[in-house]
N, C-alpha and C positions, 0 to 999 in steps of 0.2 A: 642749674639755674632756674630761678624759680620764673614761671611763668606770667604774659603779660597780664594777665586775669588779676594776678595777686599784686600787681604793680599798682592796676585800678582801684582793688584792693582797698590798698596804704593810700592812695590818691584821696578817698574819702575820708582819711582823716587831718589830711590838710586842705580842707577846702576853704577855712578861714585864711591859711596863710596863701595859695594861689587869689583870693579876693584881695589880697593888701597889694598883689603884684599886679602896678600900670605901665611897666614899662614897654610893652606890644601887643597886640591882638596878636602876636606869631609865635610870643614867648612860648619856648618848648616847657614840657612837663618838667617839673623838680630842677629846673637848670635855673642857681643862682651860685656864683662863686662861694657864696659864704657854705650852700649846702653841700656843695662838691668837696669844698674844702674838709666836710667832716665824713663823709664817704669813701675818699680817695687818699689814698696815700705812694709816695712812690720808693719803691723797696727793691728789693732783688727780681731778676728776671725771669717768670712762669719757665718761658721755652721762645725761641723767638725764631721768626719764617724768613729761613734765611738760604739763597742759592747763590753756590759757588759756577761763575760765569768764566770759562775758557775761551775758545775758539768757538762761535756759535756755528760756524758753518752751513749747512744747510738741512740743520736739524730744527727741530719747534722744541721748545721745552716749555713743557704748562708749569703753569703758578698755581698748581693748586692749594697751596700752604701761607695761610695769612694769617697775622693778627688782626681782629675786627674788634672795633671799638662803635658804642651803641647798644640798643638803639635809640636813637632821637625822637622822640615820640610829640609830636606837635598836635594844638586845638584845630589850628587851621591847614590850609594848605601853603607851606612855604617854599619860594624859592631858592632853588640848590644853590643859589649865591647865598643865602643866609650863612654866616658864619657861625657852626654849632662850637666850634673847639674855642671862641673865646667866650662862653659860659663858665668855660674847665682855667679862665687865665691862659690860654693855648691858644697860638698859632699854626698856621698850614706852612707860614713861612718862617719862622722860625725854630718848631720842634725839629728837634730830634729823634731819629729811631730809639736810640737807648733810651731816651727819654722817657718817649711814649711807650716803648715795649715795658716799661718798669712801675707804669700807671697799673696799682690795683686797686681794686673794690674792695668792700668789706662785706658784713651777709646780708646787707640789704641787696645787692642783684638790682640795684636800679637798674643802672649802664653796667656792662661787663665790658674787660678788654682780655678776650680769650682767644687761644688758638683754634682756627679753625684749618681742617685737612679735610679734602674732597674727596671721596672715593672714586667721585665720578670727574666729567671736564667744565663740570659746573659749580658755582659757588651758587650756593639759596640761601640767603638770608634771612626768606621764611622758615625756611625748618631750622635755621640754628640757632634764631632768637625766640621758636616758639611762639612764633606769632599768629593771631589770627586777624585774617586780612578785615574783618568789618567795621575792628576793632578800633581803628586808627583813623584820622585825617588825614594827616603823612609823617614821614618820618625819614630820615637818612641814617645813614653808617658811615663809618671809615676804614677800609680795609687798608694794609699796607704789610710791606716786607723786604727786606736787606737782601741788594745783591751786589756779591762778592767781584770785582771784574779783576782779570791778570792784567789788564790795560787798558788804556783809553780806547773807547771804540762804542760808533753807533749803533745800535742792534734796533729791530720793531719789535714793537707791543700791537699785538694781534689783540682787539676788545671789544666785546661785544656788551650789550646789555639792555635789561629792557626800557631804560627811562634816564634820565640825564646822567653828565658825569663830570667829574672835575680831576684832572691826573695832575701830581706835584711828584718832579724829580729832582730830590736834593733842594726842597723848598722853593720849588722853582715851578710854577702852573705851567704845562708843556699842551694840556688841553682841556677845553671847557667845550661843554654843551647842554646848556639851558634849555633841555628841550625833550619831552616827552615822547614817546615811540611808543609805535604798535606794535612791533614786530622784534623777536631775537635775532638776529643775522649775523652769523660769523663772519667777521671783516667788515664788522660794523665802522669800526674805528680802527685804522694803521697811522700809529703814532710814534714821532722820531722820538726815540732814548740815547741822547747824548753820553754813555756811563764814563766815566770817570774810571781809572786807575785805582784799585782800592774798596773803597764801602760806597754804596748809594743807597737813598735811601727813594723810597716807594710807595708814594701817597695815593689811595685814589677814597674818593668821596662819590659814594650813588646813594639811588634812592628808590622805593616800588614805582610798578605802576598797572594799574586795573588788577590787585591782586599777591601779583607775581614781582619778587625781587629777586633777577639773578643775573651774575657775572660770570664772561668767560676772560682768561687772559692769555696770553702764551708769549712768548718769548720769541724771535728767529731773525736771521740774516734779512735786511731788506734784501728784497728781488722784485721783478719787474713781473714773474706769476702773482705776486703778491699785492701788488700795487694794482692790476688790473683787476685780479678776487676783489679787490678793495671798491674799487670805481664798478664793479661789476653789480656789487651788493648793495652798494649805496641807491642805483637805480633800480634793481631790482625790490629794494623796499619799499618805494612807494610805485610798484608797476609801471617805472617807466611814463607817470601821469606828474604835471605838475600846475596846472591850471586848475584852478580853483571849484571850478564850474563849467561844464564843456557845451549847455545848453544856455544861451544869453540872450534873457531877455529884458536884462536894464541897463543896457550900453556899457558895462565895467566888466574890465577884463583884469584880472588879479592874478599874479600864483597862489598856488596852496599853502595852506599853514604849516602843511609836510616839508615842505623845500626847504633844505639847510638854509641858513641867512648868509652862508660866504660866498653861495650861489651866486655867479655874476657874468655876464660874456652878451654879443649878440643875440637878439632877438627880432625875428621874422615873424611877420605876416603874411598868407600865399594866398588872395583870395582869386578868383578871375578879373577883379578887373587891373588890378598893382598890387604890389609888393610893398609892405611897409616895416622899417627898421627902426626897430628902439635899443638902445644899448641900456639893459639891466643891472643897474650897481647892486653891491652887496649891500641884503638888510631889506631891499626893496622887494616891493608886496605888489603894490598897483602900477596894473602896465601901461593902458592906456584908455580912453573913453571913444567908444566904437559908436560913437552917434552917427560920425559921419560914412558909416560903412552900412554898404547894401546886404540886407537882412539875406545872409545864405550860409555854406558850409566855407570853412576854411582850416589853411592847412598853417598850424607853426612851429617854427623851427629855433632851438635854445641851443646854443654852442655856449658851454660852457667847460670849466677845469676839469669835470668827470667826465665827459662824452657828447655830443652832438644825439639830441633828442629831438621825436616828432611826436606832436599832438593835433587834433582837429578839435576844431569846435563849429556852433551854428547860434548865428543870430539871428533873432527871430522869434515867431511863435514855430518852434519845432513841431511840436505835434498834427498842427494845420498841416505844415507844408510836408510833415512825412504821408497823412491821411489823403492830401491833394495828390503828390506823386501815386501814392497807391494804388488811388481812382483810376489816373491816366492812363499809369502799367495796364488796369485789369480791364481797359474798353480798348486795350489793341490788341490783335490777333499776333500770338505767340506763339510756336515750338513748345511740345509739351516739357522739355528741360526747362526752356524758359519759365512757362508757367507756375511747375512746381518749385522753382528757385523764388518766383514771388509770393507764391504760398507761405513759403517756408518763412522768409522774412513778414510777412503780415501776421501769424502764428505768435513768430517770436515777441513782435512787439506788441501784440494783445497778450501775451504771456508776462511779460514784465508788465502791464498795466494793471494786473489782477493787483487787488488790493493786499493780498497777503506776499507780492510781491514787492512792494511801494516801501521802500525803506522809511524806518521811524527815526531814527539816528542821522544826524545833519554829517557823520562823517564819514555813510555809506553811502551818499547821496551824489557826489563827485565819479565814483565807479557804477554807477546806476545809471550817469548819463553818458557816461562814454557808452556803457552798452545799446544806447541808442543811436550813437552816434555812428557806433559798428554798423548797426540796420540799414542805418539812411547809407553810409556808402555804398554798400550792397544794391541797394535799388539806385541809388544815382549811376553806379556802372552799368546795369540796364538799362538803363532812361539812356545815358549818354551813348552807349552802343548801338541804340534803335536810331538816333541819329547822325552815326559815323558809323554805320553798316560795318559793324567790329563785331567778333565773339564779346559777349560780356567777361568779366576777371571778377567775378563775384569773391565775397569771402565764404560764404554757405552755398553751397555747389547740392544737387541732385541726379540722379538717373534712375531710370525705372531697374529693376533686377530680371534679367531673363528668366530666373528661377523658380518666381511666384508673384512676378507683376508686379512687388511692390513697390514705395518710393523710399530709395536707402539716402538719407544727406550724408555730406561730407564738407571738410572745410582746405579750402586751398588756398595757398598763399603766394603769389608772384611778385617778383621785384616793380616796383612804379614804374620803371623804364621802359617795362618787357613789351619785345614787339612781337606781331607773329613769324617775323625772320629769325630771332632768337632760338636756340635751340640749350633749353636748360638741364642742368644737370637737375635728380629728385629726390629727397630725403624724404623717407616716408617716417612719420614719426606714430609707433604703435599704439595705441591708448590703453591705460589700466581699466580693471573692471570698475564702474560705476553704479551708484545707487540709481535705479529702475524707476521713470515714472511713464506715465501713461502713453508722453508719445518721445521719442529718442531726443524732440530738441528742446526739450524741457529737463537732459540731465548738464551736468554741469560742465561737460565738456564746451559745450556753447554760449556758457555762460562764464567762461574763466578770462576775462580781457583782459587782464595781465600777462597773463600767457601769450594770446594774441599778437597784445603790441610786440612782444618777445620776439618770435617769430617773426612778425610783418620787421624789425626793426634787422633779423638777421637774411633776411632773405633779398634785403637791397645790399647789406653787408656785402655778404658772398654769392651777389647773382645766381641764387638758388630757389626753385621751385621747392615747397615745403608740403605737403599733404597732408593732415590728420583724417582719416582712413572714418567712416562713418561703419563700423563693424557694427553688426544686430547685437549682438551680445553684449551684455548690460556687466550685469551684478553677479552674472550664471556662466562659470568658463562652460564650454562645449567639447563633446568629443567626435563631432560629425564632420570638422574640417571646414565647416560653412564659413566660418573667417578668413580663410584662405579662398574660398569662392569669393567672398565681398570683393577680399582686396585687388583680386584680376579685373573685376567687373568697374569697380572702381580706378582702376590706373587705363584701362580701356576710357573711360567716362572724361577725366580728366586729356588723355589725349586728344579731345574734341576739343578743347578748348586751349592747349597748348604744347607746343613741339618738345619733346625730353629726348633725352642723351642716355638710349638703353644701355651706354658702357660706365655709367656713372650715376646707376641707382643705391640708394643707400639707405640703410635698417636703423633705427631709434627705437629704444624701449630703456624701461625702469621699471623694477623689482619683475610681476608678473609678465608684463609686454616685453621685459630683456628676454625670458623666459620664450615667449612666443617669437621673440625674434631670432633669437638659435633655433626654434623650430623650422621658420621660414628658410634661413638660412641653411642647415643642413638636406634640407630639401632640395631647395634650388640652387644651389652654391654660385654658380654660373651667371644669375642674371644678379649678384648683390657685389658693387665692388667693392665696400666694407661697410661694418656693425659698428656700432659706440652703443651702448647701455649704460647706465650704475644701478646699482645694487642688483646683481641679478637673482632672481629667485629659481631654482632648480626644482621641482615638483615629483616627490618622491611616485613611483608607479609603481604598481603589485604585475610583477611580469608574466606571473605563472596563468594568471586570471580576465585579465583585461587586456588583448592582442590590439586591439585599435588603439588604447592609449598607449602602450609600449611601441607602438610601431611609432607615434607623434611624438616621443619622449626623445628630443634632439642629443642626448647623454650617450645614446645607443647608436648616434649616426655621428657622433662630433668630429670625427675624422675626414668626414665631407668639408669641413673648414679648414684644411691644412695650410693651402692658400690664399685664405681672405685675411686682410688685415683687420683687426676687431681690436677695439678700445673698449677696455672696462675700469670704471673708476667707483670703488665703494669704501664706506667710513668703515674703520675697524670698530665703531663704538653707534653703526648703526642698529637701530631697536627694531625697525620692523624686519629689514630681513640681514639677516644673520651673517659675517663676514665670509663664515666656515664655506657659506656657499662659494664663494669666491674662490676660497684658498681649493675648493675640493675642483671647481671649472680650470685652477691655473695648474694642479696637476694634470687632470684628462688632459690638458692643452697639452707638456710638455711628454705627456704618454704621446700622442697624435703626433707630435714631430708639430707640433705649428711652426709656422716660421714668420706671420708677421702678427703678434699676441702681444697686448700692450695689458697692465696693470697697474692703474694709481690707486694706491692704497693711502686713503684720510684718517693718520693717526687719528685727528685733535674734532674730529668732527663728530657730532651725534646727530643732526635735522633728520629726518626719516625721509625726508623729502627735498632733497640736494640735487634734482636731475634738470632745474631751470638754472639756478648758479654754472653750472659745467656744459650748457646748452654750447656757448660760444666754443668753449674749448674742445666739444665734440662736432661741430659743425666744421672747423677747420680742420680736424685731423683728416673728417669722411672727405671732406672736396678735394684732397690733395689725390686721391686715387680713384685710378679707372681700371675696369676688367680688362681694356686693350694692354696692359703693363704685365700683367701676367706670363710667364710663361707655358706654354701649352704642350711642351715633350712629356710630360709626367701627368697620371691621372691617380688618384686615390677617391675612391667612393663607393658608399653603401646604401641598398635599399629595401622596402619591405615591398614597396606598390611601383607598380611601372606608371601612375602617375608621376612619380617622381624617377625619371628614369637617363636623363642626360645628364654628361657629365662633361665638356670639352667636346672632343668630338666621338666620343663611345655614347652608346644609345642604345638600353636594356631594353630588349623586342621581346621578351619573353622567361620565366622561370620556370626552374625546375618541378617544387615545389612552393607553395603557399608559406611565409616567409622571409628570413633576408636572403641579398644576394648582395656581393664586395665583387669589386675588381679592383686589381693594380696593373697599371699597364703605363711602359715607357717606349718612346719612340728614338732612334738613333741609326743614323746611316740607311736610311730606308727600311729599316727594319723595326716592326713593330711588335713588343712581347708582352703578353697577357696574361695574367692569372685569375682565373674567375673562380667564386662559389656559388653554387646555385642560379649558375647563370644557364640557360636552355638556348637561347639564340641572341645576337647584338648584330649592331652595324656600325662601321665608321665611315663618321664625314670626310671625304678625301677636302673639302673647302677649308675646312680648320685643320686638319692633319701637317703638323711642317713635316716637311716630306718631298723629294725633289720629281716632280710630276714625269719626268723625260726618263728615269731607270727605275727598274725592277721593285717590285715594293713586295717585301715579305710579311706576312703576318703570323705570328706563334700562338697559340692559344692552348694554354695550359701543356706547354713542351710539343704538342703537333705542332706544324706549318698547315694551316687553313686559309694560305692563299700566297700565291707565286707568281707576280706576271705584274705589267705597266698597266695602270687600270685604265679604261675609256670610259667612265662614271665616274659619277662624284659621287657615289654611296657603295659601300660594299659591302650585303648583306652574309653575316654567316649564321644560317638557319639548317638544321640538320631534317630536317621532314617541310614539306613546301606544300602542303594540302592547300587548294587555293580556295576551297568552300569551306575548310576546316572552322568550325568552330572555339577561339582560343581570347584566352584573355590578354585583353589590349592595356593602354593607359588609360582609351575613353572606358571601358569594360573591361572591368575586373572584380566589382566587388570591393566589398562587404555591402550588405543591405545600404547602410548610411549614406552612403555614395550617390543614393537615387536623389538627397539632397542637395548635391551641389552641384546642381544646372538642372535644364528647366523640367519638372513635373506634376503633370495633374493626376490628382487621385480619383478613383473611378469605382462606385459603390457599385455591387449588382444587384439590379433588381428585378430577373428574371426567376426569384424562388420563389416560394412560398411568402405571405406577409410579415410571418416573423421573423424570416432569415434579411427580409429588405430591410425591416426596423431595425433591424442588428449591423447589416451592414451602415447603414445610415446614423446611428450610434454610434460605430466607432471610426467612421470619417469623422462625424463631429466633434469624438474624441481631441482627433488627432489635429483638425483647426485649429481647437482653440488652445491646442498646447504648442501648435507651431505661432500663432497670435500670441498667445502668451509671449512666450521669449522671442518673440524675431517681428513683433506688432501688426504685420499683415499677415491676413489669413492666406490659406492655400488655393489654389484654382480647382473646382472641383465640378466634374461633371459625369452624370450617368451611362452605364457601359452603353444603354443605347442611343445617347446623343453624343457619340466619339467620332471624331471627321478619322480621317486620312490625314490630314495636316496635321493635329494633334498626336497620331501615331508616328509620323514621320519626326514630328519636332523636338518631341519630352520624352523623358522617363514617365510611364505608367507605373503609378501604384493600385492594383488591382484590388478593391477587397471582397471577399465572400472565398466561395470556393467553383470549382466545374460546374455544381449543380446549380446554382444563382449569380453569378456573372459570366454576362455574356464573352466579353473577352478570355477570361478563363478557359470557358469552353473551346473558344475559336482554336487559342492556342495548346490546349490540351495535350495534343500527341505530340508538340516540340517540348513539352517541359517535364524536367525528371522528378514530377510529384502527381501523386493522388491520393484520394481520400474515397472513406468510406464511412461507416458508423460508428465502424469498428475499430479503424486505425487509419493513420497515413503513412502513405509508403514515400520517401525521398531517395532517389537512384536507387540503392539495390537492399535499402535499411528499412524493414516495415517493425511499423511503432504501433504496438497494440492501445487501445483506450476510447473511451468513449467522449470522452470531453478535452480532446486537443484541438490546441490551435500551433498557427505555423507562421512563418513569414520568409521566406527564400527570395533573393534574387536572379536574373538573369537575363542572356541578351535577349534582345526581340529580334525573334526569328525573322521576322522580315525587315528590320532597319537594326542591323548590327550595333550599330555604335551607339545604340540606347539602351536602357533596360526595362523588361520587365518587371516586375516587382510583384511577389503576391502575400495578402496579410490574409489570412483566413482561419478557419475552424473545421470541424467533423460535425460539430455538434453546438448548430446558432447559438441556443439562450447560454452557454456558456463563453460564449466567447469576451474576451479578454486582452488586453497588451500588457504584458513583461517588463520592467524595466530592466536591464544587461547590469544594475547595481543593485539589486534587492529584488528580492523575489516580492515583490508587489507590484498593482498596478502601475503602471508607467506613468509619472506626471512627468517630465522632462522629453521633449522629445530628443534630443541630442543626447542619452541615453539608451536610443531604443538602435538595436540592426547593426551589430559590431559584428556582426557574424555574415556569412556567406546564406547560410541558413540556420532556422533553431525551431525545435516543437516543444512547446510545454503545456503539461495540463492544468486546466482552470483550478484544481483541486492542488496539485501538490508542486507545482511549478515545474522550473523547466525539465527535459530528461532527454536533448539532445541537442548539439550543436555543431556546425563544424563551417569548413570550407568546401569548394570543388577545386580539383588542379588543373591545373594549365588549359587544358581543354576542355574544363566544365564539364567533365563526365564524372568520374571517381570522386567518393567524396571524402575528406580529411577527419578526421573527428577532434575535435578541439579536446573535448572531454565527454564522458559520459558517466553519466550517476544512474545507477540501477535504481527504480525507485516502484515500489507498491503500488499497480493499480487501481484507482478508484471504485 
């Protein structure tokens, strides 16, 4: 087909005869019956698009196979009621399939009427006509195709598209819509298909829009999941907004141009002083004239055929009365949560005010005032709490982080209702990685009020507390577990302000965050009563090399989930992350014996981004289940770190060695059997143990009985060596380096050497700031080994830097710890490392406050000193690559040339690897 180029072409040499034609400013290109007449002829049939229809049952069957007739190439901009097939002598309502399927061209290629087959679930129109979008005004098609039916019977038409449409079945218009869209949305359109016994025939008529012309269609049984996808997506395409304007300052209150026109049901107004009801017919645009209403916030409510919707708005000069509020907030004496919660909102709305903020487009300008209108409720819940002595129910939440003082936001969402007698159940929903800007509430996670309303709109649904988790981590995933620090610190933060149901917390994520949510989960199994993700993404790990990230790779622990109920729902024809992953989690799943593994698999779907459509349908499944429902006779679980060390009522006190350790252990008739690997000591909770308290209670462990008798404790420790000063690693203390990250520590430069060992040390603290600044935006707490309290030793992890001979703390501690240095080498426990230009970084406990650590980053030999990164043998820019190790030495010259762990009791040390390598 010859391209439109060459259409424009030939168009110049009829510009005389387009000058004789008056009969519209809309008349499309070369459309006169007389020229059609010499172009078209109708002849034998190309191939015709034709499906033979059974039993539809509860299968989808796509329509990828059409005849398309077009394109319609118009001067101006026409509406889709323009009738282009009576240019051709053709009707919509009288053609025929055979008819039309029998319409050819000749080799002028003006209009073609060609078969088009999809490879993919989409029809483009752009690439089949070879069009270029600059090219045109507008223009329409007519796609169509025969389907066969054994019977009379209603089937749906699944359609989506980007810009209007008009469907004829059997010359019969079944649906129109005049009306332009922004968005593709599967279940854009669920349209009855009456079929007939026999032949039917299958008209539909679209047209571009900003570009893009394409259709989806598919075939399937009405159902009542279909009908709600339907109503789900239709709100979902315009975010749940349908007011015009949500900031009013000329007394007219209007829907949006967005809002279907069949739209119609009550309408509410909630201000404080009455309630006022208009009933909205279909077609209707202006609701009402707000003269007589006192300039302030208000709430309204639209019950209509799709769903029962909320919006707010404010009349008024908004900007005054947000900047007057502001004032008042910032002259009363606050709580420093409070404070920084009003920070944050005055932040946000000096952020939006930036001029490269300020939408240019009048149809971005609607979602630009709700995001103010989000603000203002946020401070109005303050305001209104200062005078009914309430916790505020903010939407942007903060707390300071014990870990480095800084300020982490988060966003929380409670039902309107919620009192403080209330006791909620919690969906924490995980967030993907985001583009990085200078401060966390300038990325777009707080900027997405569609989402929002989403959320605020399910959380009164299902009397659900909702959290989006304010993690440091941006653009940059981490392997130091600090997101897993956020999210305790955070759900601690959160319980300040409202009561949760620890038997009925619940995991959320998509593609990457599913990913982190099996991490969370095979971690803690015990405190999640179940998962829902889609598309998960599974993140391959090099096992031989990298022990911190394989120990965090949930693939290796998924057996910890045997238990939990988890919902996964992903498209087979999603792009960004890949089905295979699915297929390869639903085998591990059925390897693990899961027992409550759910999988919906979306032939017909491609969006990369499906996890707001399936919000509701994962929000119901997680509320229906609580941890209390479980049974507790049976344990299966694995681990690397005694951080992560309960399981029901078994509780890993210790390992063998540095690596995993499994247990299976079942309970019956008072007897309890165990099988452990790499387990050194555990205990069981006789509180959670079912188990008849009044007889004999056996325990096996590994074919011994390690215990015989009626307990009178509720803990029963089996620990083979009981050293009570014994130095051993715990859950708070265990290592690896990284660990000294997550909770609270100050780094502590020494500058009792020489002055260029102080500039060295003081170098690479300030390294280390601003690469903790960098990714995580607050710097570290940092102060000199001789201004270190008692309280600071008692409260943090120390990161020591220098070495014995220039920091003091070093020194102090010297004879507790299994390193020294010299010029020559450093010796770590019983491994002396010859070289003149090493550095080191070890961990361990503080001999006088156990359940902290020490930590030391040092050298042999200052002017070289250097950090590592644990992924390239280069300077460390990342600090959540630096300290996967227990300890490691390398030299400034040829990198690293040792590393390992200590076992169980921090004496002997493991050797992860070692590379003989040529000293400098």
């Amino acid at each position: 087909m010859n391209s439109l180029i060459q259409i424009i072409k030939m168009s110049n040499n009829l510009t005389s005869t387009f000058n004789s034609f008056k009969v519209s400013k809309l008349f499309p290109l070369f459309l006169t019956v007389a020229f059609f007449n010499a172009v078209f002829l109708f002849g034998c049939k190309e191939s015709a698009a034709t499906y033979e229809l059974n039993d539809i049952d509860n299968k989808q069957i796509l329509l990828n196979e059409w005849k398309v007739l077009g394109p319609f190439l118009h001067f101006d901009d026409v509406d889709i009621l323009f009738d282009d097939l009576k240019e051709l002598g053709l009707s919509a309502e009288t053609i025929s399939f055979e008819k039309l399927d029998a319409l050819k061209t000749d080799s002028t290629d003006i209009l073609d009427n060609q078969l088009m087959i999809s490879d993919s679930t989409i029809i483009d129109f752009i690439d089949f006509f070879g069009l270029a979008d600059t090219i045109y005004k507008s223009a329409s098609a007519y796609a169509y195709c025969e389907i066969n039916s054994v019977k009379d019977q209603e089937v749906m038409l699944n359609y989506s598209a980007e810009s209007g449409t008009i469907v004829w079945l059997n010359n019969e218009m079944v649906h129109e819509a005049n009306k332009i869209y922004n968005k593709f949305m599967y279940y854009d359109k669920y349209i009855e298909l009456p079929l007939k016994k026999g032949s039917n025939f299958l008209l539909i008529k679209s047209r571009p829009n900003e570009g893009k012309w394409r259709m989806f269609a598919c075939l399937e049984k009405k159902s009542k999941n279909g009908i709600n996808r339907n109503k789900a997506n239709s709100i979902l395409e315009y975010d749940r907004s349908f007011l015009s304007l949500s900031l009013i300052d000329n007394d007219s209150l209007s829907l949006g141009w967005w809002v279907p026109y069949d739209f119609s049901g009550p309408f509410t107004i909630k201000g404080e002083q009455a309630d006022t009801l208009i009933n909205i017919s279909p077609g209707q645009r202006f609701i009402c004239n707000l003269n007589s209403f006192p300039d302030g916030l208000y709430k309204t409510r639209f019950i209509n055929s799709v769903d029962t919707m909320t919006q707010f708005f404010f009349k008024g000069d908004f900007h005054k009365c947000f900047n007057d509020l502001l004032s008042e907030l910032y002259n009363r004496k606050h709580n420093t949560t409070i404070k920084n919660n009003i920070d944050a909102y005055s932040f946000r709305y000096h952020h939006l005010m930036k001029p490269e903020n300020i939408p240019q487009e009048s149809y971005n300008i609607p979602k630009w005032h709700r995001k103010f209108i989000y603000l203002y409720r946020g401070l109005y819940s303050i305001n209104r709490s200062h005078h009914e002595d309430q916790t505020p129910v903010t939407n942007i939440n903060t707390y300071v982080s014990e870990i480095d003082n800084g300020v982490q936001y988060y966003q929380l969402y409670l039902p309107e209702n919620y009192t403080q007698k209330d006791t909620l159940p919690l969906l924490i929903e995980l967030s993907v990685p985001n583009t990085r800007f200078q401060s966390p509430l300038e990325t777009y996670k707080y900027a997405d009020i569609g989402a929002a309303d989403l959320v605020e709109y399910l959380t009164n649904k299902y009397h659900i507390a909702i959290l989006k988790p304010g993690f440091r981590t941006t653009d940059i995933s981490n392997q130091n577990n600090i997101d897993e620090a956020d999210l305790w610190e955070n759900i601690a933060a959160l319980q300040k302000i409202c009561n949760i149901d620890s038997s009925r917390i619940y995991l959320k994520g998509a593609c990457e965050s599913a990913f982190n949510a099996l991490r969370l989960g095979v971690k803690h199994p015990d405190k999640w009563a179940a998962i829902a993700f889609t598309s998960p993404r599974l993140i391959h790990v090099d096992k031989n090399n990298i022990p911190l990230v394989m120990q965090n790779d949930p693939v290796n622990l998924l057996g910890n989930l045997w238990d939990t109920p988890i919902l996964n729902i992903h498209s087979k024809l999603h792009q960004h992350t890949n089905i295979v992953s699915s297929y390869y989690l639903g085998k591990l799943a059925e390897k693990e014996g899961f027992k409550h593994y759910t999988f919906r698999e979306l032939p017909l779907e491609f969006e990369e981004y499906y996890s707001a459509e399936y919000y509701d349908d994962m929000v119901r499944f997680l509320v229906q289940h609580s941890t209390k429902e479980r049974e507790n006779n049976e344990i299966k679980f694995s681990t690397y770190q005694l951080k992560n060390n309960k399981v029901g009522w078994f509780e890993v006190l210790g390992m063998k060695n540095p690596g995993k350790c499994s247990v299976n252990g079942k309970v019956a008739e008072n007897h309890v059997e165990l099988t452990t690997e790499n387990v050194h000591s555990f205990s069981i909770d006789l509180t959670k143990l079912p188990f008849n308290k009044n007889e004999k209670l056996i325990i096996t462990h590994n074919r011994n009985d390690v215990y015989d008798g009626i307990p009178d404790t509720s803990v029963i420790e089996i620990t083979p060596d009981k050293s009570l000063n014994k130095k051993v690693k715990t859950p708070e203390v265990e290592g690896p380096f990284a660990h000294i990250f997550n909770s609270s520590f100050i780094v502590v430069p020494g500058t009792i050497g020489s002055p260029d060992e102080t500039r060295q040390n003081e170098k690479i603290t300030s390294q280390i700031n601003d690469m903790w600044k960098a990714l995580y935006y607050s710097g570290c707490r940092i102060i000199n080994d001789s201004d270190i309290t008692t309280h600071d030793i008692e409260n943090s992890n120390l990161l020591l830097i220098g070495n014995e001979h220039n920091n003091d703390l070093i020194k102090r501690y010297k004879s507790s710890l299994p390193i020294s240095t010299t010029d020559s080498n450093i010796q770590i426990g019983e491994k002396t490392l010859p070289g003149d230009k090493l550095n080191y970084y070890l961990v361990y406990p503080n001999p006088d406050y156990k359940e902290n650590y020490i930590a030391l980053l040092g050298y042999n030999t200052s002017q070289f000193f250097t950090l590592l990164s644990e992924k390239q043998n280069s300077e460390c820019n990342n600090i959540s690559n630096f300290g996967w190790y227990d300890f490691k030495v390398w030299s400034a010259v040829s990198g690293e040339i040792h590393k390992g762990f200590f076992d169980k009791d921090w004496k002997e040390t493991i050797t992860h690897r070692l590379e003989k390598k040529e000293n400098e």
